[in-house]
C-alpha atoms as a printed R data frame, in Angstrom:
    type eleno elety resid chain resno        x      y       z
1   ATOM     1    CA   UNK     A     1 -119.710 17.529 -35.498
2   ATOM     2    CA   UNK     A     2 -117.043 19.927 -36.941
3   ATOM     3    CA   UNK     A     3 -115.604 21.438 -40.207
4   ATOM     4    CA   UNK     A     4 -112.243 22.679 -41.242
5   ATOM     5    CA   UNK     A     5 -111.051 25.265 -43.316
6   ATOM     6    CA   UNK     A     6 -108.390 25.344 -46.271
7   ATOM     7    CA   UNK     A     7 -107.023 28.355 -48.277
8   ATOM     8    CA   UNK     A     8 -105.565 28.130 -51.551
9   ATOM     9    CA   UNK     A     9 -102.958 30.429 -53.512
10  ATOM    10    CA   UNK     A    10 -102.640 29.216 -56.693
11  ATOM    11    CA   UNK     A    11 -104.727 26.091 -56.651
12  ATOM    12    CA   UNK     A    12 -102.133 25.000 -53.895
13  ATOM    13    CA   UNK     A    13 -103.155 24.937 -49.926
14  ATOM    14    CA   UNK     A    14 -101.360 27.056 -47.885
15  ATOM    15    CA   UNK     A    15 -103.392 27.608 -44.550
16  ATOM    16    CA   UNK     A    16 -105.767 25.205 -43.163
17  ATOM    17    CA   UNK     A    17 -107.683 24.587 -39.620
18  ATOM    18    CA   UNK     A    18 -110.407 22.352 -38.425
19  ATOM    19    CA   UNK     A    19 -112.351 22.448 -35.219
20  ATOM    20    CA   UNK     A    20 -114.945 20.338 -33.536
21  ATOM    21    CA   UNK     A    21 -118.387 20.748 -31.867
22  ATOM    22    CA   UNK     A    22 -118.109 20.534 -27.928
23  ATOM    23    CA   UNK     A    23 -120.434 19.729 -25.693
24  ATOM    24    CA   UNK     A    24 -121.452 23.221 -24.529
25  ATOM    25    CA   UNK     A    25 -121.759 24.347 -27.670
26  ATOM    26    CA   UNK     A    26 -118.227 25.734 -28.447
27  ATOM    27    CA   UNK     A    27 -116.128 24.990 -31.403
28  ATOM    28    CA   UNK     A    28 -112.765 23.401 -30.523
29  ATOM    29    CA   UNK     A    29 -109.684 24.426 -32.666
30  ATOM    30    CA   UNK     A    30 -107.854 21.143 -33.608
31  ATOM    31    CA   UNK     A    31 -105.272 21.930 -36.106
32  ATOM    32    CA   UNK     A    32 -104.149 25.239 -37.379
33  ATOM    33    CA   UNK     A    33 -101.626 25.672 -39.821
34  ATOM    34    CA   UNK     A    34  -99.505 27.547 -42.292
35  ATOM    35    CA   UNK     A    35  -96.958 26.520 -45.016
36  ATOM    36    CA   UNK     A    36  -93.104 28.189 -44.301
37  ATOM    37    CA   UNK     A    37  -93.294 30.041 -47.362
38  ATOM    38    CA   UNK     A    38  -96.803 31.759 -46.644
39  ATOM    39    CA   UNK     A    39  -96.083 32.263 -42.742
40  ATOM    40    CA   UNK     A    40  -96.150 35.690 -41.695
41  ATOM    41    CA   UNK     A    41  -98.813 37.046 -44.388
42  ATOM    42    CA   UNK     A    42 -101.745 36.875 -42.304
43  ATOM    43    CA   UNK     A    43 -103.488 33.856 -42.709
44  ATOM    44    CA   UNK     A    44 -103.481 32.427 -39.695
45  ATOM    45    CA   UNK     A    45 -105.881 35.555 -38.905
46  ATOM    46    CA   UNK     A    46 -107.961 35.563 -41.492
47  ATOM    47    CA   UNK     A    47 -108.620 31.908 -41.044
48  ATOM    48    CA   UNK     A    48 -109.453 32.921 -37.754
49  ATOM    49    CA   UNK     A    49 -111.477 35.603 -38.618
50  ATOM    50    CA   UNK     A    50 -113.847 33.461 -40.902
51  ATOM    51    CA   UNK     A    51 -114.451 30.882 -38.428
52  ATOM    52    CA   UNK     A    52 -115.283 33.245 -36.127
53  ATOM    53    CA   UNK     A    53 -117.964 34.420 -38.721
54  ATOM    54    CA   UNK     A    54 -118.826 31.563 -39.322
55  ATOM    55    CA   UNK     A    55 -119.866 30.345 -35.578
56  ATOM    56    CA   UNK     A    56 -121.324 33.324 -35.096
57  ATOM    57    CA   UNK     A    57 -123.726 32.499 -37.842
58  ATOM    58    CA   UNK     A    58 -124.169 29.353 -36.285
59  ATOM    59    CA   UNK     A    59 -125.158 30.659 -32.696
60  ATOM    60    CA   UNK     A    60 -121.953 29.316 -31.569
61  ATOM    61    CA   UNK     A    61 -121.269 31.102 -28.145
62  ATOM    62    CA   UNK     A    62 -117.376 30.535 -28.168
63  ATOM    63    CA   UNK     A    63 -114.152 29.246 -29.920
64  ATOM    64    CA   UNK     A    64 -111.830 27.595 -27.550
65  ATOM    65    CA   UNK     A    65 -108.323 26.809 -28.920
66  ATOM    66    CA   UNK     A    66 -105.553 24.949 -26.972
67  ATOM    67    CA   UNK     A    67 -102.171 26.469 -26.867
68  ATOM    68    CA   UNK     A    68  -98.764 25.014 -25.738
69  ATOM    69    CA   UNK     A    69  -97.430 26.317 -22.558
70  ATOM    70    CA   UNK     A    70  -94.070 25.983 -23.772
71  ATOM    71    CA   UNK     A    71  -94.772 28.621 -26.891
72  ATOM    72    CA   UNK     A    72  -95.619 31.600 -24.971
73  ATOM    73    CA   UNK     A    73  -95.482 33.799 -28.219
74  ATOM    74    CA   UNK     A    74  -98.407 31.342 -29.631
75  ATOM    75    CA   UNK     A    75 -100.458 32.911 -26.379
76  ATOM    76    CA   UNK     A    76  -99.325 36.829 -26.859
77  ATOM    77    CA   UNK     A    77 -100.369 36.250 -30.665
78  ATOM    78    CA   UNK     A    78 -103.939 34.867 -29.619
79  ATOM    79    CA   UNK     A    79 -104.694 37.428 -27.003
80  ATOM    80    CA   UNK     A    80 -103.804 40.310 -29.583
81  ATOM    81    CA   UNK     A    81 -106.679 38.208 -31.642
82  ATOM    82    CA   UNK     A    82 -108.851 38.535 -28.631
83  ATOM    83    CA   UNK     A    83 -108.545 35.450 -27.153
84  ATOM    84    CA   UNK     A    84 -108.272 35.005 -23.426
85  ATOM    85    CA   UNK     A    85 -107.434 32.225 -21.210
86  ATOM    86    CA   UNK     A    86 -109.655 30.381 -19.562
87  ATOM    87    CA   UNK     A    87 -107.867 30.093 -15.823
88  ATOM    88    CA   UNK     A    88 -110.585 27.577 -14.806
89  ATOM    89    CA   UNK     A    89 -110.124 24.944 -17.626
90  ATOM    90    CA   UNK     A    90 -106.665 22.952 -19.599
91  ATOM    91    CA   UNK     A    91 -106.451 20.977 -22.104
92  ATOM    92    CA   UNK     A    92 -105.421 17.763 -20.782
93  ATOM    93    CA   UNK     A    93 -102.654 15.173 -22.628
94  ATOM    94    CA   UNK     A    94 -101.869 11.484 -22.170
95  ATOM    95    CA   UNK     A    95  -98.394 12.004 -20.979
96  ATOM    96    CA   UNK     A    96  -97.987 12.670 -17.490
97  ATOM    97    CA   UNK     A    97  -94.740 14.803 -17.842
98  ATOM    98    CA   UNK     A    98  -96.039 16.947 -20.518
99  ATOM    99    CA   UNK     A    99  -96.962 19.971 -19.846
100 ATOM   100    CA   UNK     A   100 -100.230 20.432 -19.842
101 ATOM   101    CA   UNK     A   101 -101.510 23.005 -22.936
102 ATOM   102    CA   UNK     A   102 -103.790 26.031 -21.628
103 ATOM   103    CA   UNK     A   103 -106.706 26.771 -23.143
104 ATOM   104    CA   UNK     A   104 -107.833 30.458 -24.504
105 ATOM   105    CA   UNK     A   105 -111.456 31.327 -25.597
106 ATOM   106    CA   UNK     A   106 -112.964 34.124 -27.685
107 ATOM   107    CA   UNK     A   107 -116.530 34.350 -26.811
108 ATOM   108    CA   UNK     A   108 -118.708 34.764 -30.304
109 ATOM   109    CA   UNK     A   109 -121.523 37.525 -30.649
């Protein structure tokens, strides 16, 4: 149904995600995230980079990750990753005056 990822420095977490199964047979990033005093090291990439391994292992055909339309750095930083946005899909919330998060995808394999 889904798995997560944590990495440790010193026997303390400092960078974790987890993702779900979706019904096309993508993973779905949920949560992604970095401590303050280990942002900016690479992390957030190399957690990246081992689920991507990881699906591809699994026959997974795609990661999909939602990103925040009002953080348009958090979009430049997943296209240089290879991640692309998927113009025919968003993420939908339960607030009708949110904006609505658009989601990228990185095909896998």
């Amino acid at each position: 149904a889904g798995g997560g990822l944590v990495l440790y420095r010193n026997k303390l977490p400092v960078a974790a995600l987890s993702y779900v199964s979706a019904r096309d047979g993508s993973w779905e990033l949920r949560r992604l995230g970095v401590t303050r005093s280990f942002s900016g090291r690479g992390f957030t990439s190399l957690l990246l980079n081992t689920l991507e391994k990881l699906a591809h292992n699994a026959d997974v055909r795609a990661i999909r990750i939602p990103v925040d339309t009002y953080s348009p750095q958090y979009r430049t930083y997943f296209e240089k990753l290879g991640f692309s946005v998927d113009t025919d899909r968003t993420f939908s919330t339960i607030f009708a005056s949110a904006l609505q998060p658009i989601r990228m995808c990185k095909v896998v394999g």
